[in-house]
N, C-alpha and C positions, 0 to 999 in steps of 0.2 A: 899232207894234203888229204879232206876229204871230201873225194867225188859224190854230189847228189845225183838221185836216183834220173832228174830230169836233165837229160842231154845236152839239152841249151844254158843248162848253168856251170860251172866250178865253182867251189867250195873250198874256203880253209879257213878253218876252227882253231883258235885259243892261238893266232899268232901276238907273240907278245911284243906291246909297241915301248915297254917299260920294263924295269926288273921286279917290280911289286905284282904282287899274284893278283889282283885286281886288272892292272893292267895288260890288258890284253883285249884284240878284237878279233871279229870275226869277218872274210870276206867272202863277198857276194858277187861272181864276175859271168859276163856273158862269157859264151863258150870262147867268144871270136873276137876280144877287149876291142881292138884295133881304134886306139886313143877314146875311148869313154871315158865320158864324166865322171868321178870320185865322189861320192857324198858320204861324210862320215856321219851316220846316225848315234845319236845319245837318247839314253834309254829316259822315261820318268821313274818317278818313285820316290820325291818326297828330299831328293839327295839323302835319302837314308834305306831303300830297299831297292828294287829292282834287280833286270840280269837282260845281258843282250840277249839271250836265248829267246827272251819273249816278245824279240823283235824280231825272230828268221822269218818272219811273214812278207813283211817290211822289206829285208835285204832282198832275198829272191825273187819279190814285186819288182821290183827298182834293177836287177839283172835281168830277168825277164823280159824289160822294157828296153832293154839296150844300154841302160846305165850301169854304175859297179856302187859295190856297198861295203862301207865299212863300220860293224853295226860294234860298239866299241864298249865294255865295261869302263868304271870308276871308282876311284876305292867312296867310302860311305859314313854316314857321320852315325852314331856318336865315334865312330873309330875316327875318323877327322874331320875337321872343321872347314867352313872354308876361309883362304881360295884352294885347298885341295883340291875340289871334285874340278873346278875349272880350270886347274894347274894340270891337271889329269888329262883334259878334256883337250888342251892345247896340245898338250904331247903326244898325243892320237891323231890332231893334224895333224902336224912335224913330220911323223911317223909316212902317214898319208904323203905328202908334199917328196919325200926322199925315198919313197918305195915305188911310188904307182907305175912310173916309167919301167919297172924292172916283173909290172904286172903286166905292161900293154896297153898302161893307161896314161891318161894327160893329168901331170901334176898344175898344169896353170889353168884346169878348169878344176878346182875343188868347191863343193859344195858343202853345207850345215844343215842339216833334218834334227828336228830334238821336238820331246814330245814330253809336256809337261817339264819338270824340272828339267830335262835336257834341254828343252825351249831355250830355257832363262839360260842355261852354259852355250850355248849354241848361241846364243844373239851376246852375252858378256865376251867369249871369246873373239867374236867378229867384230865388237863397236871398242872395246877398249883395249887400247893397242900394246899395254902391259906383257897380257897372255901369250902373245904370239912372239912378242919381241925377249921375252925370257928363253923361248924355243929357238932364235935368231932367224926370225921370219918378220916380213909387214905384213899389216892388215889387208892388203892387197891379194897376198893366195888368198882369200875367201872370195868367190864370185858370185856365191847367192847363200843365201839363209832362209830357210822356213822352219818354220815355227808352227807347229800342231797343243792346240788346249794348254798353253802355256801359263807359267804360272810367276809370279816373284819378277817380273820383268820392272815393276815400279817402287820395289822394296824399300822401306821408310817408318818411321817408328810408329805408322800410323795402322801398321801391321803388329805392332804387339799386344793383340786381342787377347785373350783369358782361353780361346776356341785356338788360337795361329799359337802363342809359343810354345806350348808345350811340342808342338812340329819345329819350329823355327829356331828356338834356343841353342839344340846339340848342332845346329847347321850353322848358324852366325854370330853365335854368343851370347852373352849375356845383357850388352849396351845395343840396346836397340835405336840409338843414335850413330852407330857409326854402321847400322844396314845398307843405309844407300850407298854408299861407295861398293856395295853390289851388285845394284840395280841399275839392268843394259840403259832405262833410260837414259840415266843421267851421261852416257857417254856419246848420244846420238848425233852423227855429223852427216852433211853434207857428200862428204867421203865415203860413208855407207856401202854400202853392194846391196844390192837389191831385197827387199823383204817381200817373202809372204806368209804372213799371222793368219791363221784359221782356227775359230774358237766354235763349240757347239752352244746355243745360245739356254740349253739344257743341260747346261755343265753344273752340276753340283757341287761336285769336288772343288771345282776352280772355275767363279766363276766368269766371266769376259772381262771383268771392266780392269783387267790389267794388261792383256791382251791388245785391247780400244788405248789407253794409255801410251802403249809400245809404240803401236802405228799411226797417234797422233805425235808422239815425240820425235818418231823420222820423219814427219811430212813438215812438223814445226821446222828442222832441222835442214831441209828441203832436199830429202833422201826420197828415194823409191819405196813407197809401201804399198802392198796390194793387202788388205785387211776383208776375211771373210769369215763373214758370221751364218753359221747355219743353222736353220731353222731345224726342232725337235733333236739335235743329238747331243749327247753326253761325253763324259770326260773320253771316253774309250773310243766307243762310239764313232767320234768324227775323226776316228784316225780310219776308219775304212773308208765313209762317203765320201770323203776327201780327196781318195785317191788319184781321182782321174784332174785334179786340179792339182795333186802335189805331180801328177810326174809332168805334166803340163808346162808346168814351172820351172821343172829339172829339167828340161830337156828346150828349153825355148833356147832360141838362137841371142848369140851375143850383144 
């Protein structure tokens, strides 16, 4: 265990929810758990860089708040392809769903936070009921999903640009016809758990209209989605302004 310096939190680092070195997260717990909410966050970065390190912001937001975090590595492409990172991504719930009670937290309230490419693993793992039922779970431990500047949530060969594959190739191959079968839309039901997509409407990197895609595919589906587009910010960016709408979300009543 390692204790931070702020009283009101606990801390532990590089617990492993898998035997690959990749695997492992980190948790984020009020001092005083007593049944809090679980949210496993997924880092961005493309499914080929990132590190939960660059989310302890994040986690200790979300303890600080009264909720608990589990801010979670992934192994990375070109080292694998997917559904690895979402295969990953499941087993870090799993992980979550069979620990949290042994932290002082409620396994039947877990939650999904993913931010950029963790978006898109964070909304695949909760709409397509493969991931979780490989881990011997239903779609049902998921209670809410958010989604911050998310990207690849409509993935379709309409993405193999000259500017997208050279990103997209080491991540889903070489047939950019059989894309969609990893894109959350296609799997969007009624069944759902609740979304909330928030995209900066000055995202360069990535810009909204897959996002806008997401949250008309769960409302077509006649799911829950709260879809918010914020004015002036950026890929990064609207993971801060955001915040007081993401813990909003994390913490509304059942």
């Amino acid at each position: 265990m390692n204790r931070h310096a702020d009283p009101k939190l606990r801390i532990f680092l590089n617990v492993p929810y898998g035997p690959e070195a990749l695997q492992t997260l980190d948790l984020y717990l009020p001092a005083y758990p007593d049944g809090a909410r679980l949210v496993l966050v997924l880092h961005g970065g493309a499914w080929s860089v990132g590190d939960k390190e660059q989310y302890a912001s994040v986690g200790s937001r979300l303890a600080r708040e009264g909720l608990a975090a589990a801010v979670a590595n992934y192994r990375l492409s070109p080292a694998v392809q997917h559904p690895t990172h979402a295969e990953d991504a499941a087993r870090a719930l799993a992980w979550c769903y069979r620990h949290a009670s042994g932290y002082g937290l409620d396994p039947d309230q877990l939650c999904l936070l993913g931010h950029s490419a963790g978006a898109h693993l964070a909304a695949l793992i909760a709409l397509d009921p493969r991931y979780l039922a490989g881990e011997g779970l239903a779609p049902t431990v998921v209670r809410r999903v958010l989604g911050v500047a998310g990207v690849g949530y409509d993935l379709n060969p309409s993405y193999a640009t000259p500017a997208l594959m050279p990103f997209l190739t080491p991540v889903f191959g070489d047939d950019c016809t059989v894309w969609s079968q990893a894109a959350p839309v296609r799997y969007a039901t009624t069944t759902a758990p609740p979304f909330l997509l928030i995209h900066g409407l000055c995202d360069t990197e990535a810009p909204p209209a897959s996002t806008e895609a997401m949250a008309a595919a769960l409302r077509s589906a006649g799911a829950a989605a709260q879809l918010v587009l914020a004015p002036d910010e950026g890929h990064v960016s609207v993971m801060l302004t955001a915040a007081p709408q993401v813990i909003a979300f994390l913490q509304g009543a059942e």
